[in-house]
PyMOL Python script that loads the backbone (N, CA, C, O; Angstrom):
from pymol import cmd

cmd.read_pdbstr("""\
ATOM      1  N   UNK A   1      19.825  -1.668 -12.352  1.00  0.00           N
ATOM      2  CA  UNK A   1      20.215  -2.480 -11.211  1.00  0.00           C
ATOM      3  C   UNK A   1      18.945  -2.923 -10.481  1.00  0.00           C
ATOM      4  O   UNK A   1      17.994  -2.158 -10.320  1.00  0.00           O
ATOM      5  N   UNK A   2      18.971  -4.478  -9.948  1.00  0.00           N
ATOM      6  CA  UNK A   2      17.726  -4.991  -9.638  1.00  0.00           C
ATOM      7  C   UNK A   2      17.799  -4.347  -8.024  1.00  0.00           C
ATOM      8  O   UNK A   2      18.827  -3.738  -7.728  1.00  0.00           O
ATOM      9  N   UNK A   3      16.808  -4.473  -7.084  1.00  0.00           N
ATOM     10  CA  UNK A   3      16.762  -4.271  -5.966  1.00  0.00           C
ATOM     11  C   UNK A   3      17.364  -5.066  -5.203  1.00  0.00           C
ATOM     12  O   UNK A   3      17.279  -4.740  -4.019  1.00  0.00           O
ATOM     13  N   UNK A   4      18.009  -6.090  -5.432  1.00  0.00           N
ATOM     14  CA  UNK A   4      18.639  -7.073  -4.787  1.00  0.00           C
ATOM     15  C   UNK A   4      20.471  -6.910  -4.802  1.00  0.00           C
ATOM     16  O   UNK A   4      21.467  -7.025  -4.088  1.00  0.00           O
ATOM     17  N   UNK A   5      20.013  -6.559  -6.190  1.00  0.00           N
ATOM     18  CA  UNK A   5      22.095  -5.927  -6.573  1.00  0.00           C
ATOM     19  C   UNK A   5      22.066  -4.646  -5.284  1.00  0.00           C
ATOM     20  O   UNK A   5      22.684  -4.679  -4.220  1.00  0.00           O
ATOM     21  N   UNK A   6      21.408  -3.868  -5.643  1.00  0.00           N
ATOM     22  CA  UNK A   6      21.223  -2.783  -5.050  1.00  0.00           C
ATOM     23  C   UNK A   6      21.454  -3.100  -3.263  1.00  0.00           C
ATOM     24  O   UNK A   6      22.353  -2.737  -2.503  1.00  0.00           O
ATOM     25  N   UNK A   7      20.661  -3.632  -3.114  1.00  0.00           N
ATOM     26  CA  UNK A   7      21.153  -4.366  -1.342  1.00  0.00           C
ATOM     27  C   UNK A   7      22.267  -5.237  -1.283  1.00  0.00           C
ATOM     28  O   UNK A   7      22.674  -5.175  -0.123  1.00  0.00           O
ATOM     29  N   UNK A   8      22.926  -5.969  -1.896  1.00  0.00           N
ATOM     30  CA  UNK A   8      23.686  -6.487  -2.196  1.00  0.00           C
ATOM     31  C   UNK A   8      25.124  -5.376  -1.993  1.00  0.00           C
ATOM     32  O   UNK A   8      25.927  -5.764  -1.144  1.00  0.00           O
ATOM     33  N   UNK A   9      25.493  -3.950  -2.772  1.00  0.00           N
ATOM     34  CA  UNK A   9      26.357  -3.383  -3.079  1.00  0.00           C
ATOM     35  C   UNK A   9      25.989  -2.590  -1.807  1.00  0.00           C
ATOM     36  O   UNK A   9      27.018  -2.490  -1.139  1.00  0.00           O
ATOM     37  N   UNK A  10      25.080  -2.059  -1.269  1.00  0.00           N
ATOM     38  CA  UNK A  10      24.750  -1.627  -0.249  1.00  0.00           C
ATOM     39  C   UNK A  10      25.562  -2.263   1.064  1.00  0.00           C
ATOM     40  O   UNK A  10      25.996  -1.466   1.895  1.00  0.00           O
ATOM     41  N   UNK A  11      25.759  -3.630   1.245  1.00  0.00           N
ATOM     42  CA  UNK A  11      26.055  -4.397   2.579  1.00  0.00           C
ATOM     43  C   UNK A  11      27.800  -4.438   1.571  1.00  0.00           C
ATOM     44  O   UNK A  11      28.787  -3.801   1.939  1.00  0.00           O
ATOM     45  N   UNK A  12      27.781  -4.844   1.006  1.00  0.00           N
ATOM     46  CA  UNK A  12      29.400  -4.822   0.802  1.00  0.00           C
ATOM     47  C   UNK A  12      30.207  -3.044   0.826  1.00  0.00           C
ATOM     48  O   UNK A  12      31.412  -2.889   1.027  1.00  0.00           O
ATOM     49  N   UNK A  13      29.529  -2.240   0.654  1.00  0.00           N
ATOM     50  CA  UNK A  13      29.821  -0.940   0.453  1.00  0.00           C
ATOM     51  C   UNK A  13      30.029  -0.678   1.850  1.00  0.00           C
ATOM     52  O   UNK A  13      31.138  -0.348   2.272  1.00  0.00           O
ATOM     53  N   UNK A  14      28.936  -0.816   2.655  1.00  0.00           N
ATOM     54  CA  UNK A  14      28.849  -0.581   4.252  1.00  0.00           C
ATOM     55  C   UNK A  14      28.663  -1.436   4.944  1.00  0.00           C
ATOM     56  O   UNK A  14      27.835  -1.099   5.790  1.00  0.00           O
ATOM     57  N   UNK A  15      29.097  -2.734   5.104  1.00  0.00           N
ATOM     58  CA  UNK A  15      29.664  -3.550   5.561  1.00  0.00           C
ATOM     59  C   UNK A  15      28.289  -4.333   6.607  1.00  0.00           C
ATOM     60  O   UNK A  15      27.311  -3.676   6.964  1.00  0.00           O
ATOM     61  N   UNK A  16      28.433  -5.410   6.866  1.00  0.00           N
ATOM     62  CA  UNK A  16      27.342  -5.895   7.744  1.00  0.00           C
ATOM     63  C   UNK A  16      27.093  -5.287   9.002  1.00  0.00           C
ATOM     64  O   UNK A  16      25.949  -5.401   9.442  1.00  0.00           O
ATOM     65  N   UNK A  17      28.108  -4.534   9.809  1.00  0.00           N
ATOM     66  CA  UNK A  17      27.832  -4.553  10.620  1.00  0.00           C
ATOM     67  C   UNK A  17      27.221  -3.476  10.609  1.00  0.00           C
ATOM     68  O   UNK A  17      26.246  -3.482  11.362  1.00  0.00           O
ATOM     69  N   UNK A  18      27.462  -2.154   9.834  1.00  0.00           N
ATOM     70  CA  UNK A  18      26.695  -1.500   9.653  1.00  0.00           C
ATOM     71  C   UNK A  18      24.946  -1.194   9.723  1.00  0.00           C
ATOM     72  O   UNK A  18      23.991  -0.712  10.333  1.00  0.00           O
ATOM     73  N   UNK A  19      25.392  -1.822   8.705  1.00  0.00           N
ATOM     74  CA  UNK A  19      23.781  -2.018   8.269  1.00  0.00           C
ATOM     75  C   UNK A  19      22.793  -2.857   8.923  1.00  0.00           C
ATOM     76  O   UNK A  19      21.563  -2.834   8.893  1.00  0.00           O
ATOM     77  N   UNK A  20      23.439  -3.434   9.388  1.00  0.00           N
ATOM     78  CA  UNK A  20      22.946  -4.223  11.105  1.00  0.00           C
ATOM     79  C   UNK A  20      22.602  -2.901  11.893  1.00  0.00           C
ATOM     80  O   UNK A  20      21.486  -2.942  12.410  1.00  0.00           O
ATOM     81  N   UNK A  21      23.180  -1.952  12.063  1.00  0.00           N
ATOM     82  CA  UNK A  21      23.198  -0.688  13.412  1.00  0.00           C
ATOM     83  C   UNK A  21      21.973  -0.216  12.620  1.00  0.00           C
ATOM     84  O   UNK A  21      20.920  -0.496  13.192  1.00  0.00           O
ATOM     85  N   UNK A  22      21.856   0.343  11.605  1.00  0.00           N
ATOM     86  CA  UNK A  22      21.309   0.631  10.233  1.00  0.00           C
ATOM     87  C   UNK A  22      19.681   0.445  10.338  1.00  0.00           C
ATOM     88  O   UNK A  22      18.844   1.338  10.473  1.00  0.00           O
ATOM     89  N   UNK A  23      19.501  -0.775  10.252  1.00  0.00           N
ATOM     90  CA  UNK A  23      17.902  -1.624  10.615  1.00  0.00           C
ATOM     91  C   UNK A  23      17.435  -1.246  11.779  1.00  0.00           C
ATOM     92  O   UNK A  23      16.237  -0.966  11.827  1.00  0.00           O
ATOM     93  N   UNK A  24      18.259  -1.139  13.017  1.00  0.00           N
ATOM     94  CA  UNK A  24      17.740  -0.821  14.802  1.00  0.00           C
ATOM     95  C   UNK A  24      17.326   0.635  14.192  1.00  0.00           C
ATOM     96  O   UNK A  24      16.173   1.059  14.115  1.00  0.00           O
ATOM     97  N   UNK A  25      18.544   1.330  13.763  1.00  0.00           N
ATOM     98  CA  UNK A  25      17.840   3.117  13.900  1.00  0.00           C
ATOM     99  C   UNK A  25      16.933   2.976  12.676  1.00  0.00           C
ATOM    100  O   UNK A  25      15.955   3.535  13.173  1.00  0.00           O
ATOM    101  N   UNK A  26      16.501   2.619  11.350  1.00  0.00           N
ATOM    102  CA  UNK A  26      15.637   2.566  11.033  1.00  0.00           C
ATOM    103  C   UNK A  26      14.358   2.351  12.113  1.00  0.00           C
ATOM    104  O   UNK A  26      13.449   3.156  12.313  1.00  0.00           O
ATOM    105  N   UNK A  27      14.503   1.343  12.602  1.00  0.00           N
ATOM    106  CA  UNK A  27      12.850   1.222  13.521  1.00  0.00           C
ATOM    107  C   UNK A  27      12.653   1.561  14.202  1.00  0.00           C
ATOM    108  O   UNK A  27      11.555   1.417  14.740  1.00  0.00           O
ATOM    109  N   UNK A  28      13.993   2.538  14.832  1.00  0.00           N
ATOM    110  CA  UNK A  28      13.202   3.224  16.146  1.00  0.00           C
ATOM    111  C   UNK A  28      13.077   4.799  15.791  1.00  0.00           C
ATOM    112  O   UNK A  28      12.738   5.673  16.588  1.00  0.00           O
ATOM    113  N   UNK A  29      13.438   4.989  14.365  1.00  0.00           N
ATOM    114  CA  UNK A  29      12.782   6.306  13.465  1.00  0.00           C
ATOM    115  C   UNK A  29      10.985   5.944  13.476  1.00  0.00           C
ATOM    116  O   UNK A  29      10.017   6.641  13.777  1.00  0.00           O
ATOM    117  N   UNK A  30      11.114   4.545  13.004  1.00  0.00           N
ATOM    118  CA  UNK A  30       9.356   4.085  12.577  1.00  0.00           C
ATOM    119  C   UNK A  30       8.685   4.188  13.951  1.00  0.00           C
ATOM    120  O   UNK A  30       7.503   4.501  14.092  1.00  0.00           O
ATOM    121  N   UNK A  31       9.687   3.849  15.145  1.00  0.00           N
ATOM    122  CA  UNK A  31       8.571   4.317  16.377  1.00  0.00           C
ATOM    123  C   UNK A  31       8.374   4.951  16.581  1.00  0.00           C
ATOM    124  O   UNK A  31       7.248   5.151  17.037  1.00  0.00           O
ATOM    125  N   UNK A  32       9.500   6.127  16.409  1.00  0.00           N
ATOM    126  CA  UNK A  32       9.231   7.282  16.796  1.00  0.00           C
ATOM    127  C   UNK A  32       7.861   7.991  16.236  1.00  0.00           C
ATOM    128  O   UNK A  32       7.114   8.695  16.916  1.00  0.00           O
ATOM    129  N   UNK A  33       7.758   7.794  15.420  1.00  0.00           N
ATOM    130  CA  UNK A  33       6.515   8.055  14.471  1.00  0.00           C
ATOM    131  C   UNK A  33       5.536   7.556  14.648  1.00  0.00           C
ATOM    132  O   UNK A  33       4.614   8.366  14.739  1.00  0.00           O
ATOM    133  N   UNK A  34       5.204   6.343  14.772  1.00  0.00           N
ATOM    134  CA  UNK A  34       4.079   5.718  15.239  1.00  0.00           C
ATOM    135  C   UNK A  34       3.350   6.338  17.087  1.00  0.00           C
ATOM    136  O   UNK A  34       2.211   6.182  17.528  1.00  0.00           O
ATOM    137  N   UNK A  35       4.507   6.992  17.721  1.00  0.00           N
ATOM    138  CA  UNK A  35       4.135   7.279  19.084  1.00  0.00           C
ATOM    139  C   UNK A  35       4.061   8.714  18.919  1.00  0.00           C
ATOM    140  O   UNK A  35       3.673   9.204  19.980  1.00  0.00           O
ATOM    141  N   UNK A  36       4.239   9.464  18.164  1.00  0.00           N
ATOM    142  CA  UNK A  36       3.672  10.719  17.508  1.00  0.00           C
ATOM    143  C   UNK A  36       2.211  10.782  17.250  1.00  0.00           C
ATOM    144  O   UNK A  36       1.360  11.606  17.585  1.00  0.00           O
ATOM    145  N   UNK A  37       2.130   9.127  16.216  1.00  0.00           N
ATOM    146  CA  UNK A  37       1.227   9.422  15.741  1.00  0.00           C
ATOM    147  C   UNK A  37      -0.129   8.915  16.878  1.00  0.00           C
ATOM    148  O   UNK A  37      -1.270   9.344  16.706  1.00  0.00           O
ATOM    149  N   UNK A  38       0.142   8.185  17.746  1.00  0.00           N
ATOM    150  CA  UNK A  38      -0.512   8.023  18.978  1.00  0.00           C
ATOM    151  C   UNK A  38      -0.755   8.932  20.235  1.00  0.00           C
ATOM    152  O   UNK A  38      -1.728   8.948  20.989  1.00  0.00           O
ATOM    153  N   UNK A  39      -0.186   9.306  20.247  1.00  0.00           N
ATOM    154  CA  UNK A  39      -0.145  11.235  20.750  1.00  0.00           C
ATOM    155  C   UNK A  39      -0.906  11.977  20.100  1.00  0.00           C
ATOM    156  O   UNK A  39      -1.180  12.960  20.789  1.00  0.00           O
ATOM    157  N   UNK A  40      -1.661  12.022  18.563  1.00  0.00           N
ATOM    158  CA  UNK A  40      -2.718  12.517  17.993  1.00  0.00           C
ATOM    159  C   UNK A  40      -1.603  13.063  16.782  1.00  0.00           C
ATOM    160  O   UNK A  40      -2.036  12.724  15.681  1.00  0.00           O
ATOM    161  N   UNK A  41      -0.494  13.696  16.690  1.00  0.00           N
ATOM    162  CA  UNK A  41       0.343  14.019  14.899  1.00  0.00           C
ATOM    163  C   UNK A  41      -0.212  13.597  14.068  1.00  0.00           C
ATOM    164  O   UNK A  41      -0.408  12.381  14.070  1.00  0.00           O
ATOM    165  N   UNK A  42      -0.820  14.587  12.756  1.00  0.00           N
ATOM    166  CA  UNK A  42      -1.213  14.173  11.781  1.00  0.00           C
ATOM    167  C   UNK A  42       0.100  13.726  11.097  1.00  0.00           C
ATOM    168  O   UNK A  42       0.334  14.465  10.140  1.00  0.00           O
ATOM    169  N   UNK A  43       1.114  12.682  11.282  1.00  0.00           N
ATOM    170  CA  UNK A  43       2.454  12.241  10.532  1.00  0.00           C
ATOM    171  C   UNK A  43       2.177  11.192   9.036  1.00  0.00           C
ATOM    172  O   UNK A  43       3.097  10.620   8.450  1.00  0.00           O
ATOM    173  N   UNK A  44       1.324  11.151   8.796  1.00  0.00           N
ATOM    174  CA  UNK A  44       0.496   9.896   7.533  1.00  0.00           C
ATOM    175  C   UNK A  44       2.133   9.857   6.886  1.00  0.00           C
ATOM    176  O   UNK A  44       2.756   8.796   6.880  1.00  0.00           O
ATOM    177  N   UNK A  45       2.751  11.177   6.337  1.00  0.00           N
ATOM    178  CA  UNK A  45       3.968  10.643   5.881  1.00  0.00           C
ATOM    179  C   UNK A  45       5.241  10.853   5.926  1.00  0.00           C
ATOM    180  O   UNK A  45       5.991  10.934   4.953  1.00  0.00           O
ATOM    181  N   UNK A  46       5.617  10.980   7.420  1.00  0.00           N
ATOM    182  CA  UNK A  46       6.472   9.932   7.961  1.00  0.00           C
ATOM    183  C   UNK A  46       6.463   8.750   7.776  1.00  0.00           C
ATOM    184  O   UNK A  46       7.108   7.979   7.065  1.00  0.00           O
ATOM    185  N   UNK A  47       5.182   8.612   8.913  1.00  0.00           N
ATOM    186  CA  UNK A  47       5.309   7.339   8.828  1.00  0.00           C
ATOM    187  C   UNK A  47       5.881   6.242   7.851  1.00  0.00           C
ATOM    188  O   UNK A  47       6.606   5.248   7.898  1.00  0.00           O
ATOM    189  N   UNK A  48       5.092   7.036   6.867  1.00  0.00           N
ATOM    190  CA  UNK A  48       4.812   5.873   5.546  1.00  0.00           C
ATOM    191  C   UNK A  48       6.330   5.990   4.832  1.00  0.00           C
ATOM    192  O   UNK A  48       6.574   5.137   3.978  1.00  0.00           O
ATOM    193  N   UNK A  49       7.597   7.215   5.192  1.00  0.00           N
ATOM    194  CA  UNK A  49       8.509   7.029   4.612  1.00  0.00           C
ATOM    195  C   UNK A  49       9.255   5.822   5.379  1.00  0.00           C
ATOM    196  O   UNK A  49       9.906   4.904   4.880  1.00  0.00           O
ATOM    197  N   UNK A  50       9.006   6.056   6.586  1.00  0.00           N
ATOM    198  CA  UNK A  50      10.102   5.099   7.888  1.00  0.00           C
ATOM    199  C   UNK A  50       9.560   3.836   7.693  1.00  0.00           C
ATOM    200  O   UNK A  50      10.321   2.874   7.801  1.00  0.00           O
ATOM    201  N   UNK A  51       8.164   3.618   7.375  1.00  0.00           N
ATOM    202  CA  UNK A  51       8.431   2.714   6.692  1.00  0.00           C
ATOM    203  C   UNK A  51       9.135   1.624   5.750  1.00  0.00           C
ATOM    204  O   UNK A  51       9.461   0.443   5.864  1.00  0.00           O
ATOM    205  N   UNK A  52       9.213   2.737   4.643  1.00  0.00           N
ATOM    206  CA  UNK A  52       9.922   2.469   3.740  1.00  0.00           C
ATOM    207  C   UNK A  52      11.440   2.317   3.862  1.00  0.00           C
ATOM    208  O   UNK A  52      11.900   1.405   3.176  1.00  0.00           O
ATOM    209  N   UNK A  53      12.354   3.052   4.626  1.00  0.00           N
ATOM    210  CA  UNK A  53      13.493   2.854   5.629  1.00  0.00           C
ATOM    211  C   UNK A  53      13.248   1.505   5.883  1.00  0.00           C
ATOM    212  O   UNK A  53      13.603   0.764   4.966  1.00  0.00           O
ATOM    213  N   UNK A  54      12.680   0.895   6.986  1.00  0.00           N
ATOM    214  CA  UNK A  54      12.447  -0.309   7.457  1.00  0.00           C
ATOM    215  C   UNK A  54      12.266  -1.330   6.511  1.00  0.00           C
ATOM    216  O   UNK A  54      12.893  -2.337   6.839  1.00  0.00           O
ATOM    217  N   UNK A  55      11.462  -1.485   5.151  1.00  0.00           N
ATOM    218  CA  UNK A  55      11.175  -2.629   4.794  1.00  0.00           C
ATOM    219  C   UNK A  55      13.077  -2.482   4.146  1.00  0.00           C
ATOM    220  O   UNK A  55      13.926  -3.340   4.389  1.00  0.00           O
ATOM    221  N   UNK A  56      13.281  -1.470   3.504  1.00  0.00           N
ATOM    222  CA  UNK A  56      14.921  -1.447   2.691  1.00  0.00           C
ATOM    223  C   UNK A  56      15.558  -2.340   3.357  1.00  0.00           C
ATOM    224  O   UNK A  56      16.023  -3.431   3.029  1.00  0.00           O
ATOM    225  N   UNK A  57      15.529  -1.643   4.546  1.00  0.00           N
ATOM    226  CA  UNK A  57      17.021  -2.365   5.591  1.00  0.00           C
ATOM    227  C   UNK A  57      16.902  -3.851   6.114  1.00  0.00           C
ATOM    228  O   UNK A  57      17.839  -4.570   6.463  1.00  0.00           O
ATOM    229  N   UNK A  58      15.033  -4.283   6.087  1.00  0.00           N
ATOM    230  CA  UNK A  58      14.901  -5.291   6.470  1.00  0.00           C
ATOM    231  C   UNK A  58      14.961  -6.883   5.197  1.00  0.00           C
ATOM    232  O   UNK A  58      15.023  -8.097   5.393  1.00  0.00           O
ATOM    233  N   UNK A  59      14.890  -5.857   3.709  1.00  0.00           N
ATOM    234  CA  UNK A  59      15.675  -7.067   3.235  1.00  0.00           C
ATOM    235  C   UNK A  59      16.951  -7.327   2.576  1.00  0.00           C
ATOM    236  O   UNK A  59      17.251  -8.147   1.709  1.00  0.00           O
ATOM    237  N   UNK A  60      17.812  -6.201   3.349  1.00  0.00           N
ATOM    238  CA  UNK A  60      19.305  -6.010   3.282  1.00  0.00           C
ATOM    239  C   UNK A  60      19.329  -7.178   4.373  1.00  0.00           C
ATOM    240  O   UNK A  60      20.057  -8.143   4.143  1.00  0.00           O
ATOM    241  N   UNK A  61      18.617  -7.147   5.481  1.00  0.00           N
ATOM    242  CA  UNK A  61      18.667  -8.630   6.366  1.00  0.00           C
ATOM    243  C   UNK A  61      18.382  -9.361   6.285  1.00  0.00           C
ATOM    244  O   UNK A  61      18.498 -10.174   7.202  1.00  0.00           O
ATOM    245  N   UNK A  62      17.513  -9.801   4.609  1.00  0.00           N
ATOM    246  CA  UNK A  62      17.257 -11.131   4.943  1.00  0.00           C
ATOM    247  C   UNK A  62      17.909 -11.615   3.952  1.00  0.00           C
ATOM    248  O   UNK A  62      17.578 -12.746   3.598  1.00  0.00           O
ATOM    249  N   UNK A  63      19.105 -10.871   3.150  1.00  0.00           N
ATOM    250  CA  UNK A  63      19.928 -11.078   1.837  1.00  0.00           C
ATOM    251  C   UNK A  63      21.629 -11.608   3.009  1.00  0.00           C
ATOM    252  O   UNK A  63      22.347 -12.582   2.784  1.00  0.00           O
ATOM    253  N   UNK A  64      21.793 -10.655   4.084  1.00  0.00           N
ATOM    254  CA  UNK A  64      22.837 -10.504   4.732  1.00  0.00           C
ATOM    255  C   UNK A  64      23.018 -12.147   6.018  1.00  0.00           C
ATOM    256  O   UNK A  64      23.962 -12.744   6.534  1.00  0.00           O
ATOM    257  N   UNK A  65      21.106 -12.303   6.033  1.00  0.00           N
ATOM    258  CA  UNK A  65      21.362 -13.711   6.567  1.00  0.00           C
ATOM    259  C   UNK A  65      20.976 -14.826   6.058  1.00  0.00           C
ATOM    260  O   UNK A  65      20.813 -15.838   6.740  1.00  0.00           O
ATOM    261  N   UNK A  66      20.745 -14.753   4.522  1.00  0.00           N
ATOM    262  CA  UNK A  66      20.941 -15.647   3.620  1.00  0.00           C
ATOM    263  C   UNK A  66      18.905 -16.456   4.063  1.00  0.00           C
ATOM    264  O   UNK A  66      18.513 -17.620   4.153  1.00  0.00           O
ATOM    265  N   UNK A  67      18.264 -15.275   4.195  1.00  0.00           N
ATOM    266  CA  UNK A  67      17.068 -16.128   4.951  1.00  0.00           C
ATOM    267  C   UNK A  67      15.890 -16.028   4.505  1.00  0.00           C
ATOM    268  O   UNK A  67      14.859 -16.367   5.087  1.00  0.00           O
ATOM    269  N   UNK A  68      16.062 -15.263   2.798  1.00  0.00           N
ATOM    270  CA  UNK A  68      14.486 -14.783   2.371  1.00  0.00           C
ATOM    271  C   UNK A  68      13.315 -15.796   2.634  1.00  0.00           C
ATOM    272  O   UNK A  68      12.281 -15.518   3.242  1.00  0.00           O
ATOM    273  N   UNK A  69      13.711 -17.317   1.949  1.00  0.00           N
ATOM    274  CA  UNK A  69      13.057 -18.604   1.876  1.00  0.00           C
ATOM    275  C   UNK A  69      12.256 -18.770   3.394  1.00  0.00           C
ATOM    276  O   UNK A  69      11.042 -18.971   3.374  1.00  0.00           O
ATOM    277  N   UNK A  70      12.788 -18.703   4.359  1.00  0.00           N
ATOM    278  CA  UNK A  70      12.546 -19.106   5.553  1.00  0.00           C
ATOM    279  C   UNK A  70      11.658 -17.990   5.950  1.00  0.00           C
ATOM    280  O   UNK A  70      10.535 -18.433   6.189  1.00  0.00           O
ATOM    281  N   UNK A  71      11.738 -16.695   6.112  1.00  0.00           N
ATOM    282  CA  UNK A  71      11.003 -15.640   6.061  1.00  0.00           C
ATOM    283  C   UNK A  71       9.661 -15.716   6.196  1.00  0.00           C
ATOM    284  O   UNK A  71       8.741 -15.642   7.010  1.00  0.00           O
ATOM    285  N   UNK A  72      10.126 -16.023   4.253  1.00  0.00           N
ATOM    286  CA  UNK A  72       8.299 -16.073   3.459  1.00  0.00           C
ATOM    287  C   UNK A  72       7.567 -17.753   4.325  1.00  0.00           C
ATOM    288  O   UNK A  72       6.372 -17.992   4.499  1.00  0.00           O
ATOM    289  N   UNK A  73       8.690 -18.603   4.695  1.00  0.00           N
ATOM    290  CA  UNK A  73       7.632 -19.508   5.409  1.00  0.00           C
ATOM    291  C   UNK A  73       6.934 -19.513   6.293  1.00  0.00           C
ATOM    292  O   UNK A  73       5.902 -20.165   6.448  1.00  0.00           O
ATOM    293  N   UNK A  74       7.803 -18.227   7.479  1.00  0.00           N
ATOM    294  CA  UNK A  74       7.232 -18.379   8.297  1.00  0.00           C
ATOM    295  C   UNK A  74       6.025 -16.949   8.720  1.00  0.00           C
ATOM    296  O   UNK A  74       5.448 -16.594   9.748  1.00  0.00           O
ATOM    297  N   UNK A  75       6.085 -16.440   7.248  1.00  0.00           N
ATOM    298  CA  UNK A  75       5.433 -15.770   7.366  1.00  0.00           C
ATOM    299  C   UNK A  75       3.960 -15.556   6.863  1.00  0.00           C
ATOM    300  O   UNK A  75       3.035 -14.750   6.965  1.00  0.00           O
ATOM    301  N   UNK A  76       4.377 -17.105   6.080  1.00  0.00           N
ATOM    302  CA  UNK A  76       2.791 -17.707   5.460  1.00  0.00           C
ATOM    303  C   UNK A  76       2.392 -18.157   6.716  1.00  0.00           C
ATOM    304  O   UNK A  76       1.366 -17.618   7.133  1.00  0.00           O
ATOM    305  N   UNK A  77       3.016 -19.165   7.592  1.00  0.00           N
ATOM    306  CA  UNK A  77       2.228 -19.994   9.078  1.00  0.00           C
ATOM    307  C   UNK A  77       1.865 -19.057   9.427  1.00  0.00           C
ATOM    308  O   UNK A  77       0.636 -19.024   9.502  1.00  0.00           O
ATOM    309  N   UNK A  78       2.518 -17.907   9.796  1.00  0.00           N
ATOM    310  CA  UNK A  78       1.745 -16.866  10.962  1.00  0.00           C
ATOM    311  C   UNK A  78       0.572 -15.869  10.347  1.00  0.00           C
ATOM    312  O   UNK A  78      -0.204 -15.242  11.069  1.00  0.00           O
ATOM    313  N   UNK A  79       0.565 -15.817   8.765  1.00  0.00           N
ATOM    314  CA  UNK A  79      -0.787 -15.520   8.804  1.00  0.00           C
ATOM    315  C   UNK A  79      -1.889 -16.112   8.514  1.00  0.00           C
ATOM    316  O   UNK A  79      -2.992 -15.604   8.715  1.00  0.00           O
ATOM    317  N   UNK A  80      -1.632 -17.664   7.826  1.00  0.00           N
ATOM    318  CA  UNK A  80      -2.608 -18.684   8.137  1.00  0.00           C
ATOM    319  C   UNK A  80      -3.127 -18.901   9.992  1.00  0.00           C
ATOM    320  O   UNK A  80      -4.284 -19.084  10.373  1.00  0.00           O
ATOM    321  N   UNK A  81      -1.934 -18.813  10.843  1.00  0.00           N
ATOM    322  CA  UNK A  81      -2.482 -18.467  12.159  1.00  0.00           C
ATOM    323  C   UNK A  81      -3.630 -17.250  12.312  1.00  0.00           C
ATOM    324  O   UNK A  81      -4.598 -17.418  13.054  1.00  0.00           O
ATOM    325  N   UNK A  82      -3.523 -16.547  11.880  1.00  0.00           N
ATOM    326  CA  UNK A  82      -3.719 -14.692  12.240  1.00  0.00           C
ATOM    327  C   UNK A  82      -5.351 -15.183  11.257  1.00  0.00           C
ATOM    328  O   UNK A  82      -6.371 -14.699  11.746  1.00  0.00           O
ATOM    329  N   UNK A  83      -5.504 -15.865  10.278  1.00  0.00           N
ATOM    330  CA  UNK A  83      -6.905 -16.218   9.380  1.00  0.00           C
ATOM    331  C   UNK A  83      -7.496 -16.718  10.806  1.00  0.00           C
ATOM    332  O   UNK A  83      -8.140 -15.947  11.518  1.00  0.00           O
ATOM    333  N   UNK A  84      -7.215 -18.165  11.202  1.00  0.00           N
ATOM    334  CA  UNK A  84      -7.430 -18.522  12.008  1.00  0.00           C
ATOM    335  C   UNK A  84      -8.114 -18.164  13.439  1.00  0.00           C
ATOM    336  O   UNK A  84      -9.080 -18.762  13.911  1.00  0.00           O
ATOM    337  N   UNK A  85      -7.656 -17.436  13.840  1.00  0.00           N
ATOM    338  CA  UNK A  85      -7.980 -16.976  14.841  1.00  0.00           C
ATOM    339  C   UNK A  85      -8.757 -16.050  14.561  1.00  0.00           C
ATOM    340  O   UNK A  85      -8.924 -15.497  15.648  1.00  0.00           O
ATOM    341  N   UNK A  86      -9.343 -15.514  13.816  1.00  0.00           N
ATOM    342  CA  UNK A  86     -10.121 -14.538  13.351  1.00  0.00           C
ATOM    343  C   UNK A  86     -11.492 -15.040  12.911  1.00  0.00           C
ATOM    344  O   UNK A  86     -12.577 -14.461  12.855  1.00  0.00           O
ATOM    345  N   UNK A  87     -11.219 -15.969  12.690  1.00  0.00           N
ATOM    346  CA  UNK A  87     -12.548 -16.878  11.977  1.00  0.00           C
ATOM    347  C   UNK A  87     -13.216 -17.541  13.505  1.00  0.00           C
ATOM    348  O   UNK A  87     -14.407 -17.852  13.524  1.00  0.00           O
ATOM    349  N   UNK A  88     -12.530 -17.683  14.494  1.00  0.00           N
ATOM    350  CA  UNK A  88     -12.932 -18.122  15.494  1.00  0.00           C
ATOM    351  C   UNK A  88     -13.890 -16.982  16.363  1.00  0.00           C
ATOM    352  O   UNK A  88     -14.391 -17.293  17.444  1.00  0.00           O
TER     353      UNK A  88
END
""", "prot")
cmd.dss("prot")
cmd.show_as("cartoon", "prot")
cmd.util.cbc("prot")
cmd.orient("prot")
């Protein structure tokens, strides 16, 4: 099963709205961790799992709002921005 079936059977299994609730507590697991790890926690992997939580759920959202295409566009502008401003 591709990763896409897989998110796919995922949102029909547990429904959108779910997995909508799903993505919020994913990232505020990843904050939680990140403000651990700013507090001084050696957490390297946490983090790096809640991560992994987060990117899952986040392209169960971009399958659930039909928006991968748009995504990746606007996620090329903003780091052609982010070159940009760096070079300055």
């Amino acid at each position: 099963m591709t990763n896409t079936e897989l998110y796919r059977l995922a949102l029909s299994t547990y429904g959108a709205e779910a997995q909508t609730l799903m993505v919020m507590e994913e990232m505020s697991e990843l904050q939680k961790e990140l403000c651990k790890h700013a507090r001084g926690k050696d957490n390297q992997l946490s983090i790096a799992e809640e991560i992994a939580d987060v990117l899952i759920m986040l392209d169960q959202m971009m399958i659930l709002h039909d928006c991968e295409s748009i995504v990746a566009q606007y996620k090329q502008e903003k780091l052609e921005r982010l070159e940009e401003r760096l070079k300055q």
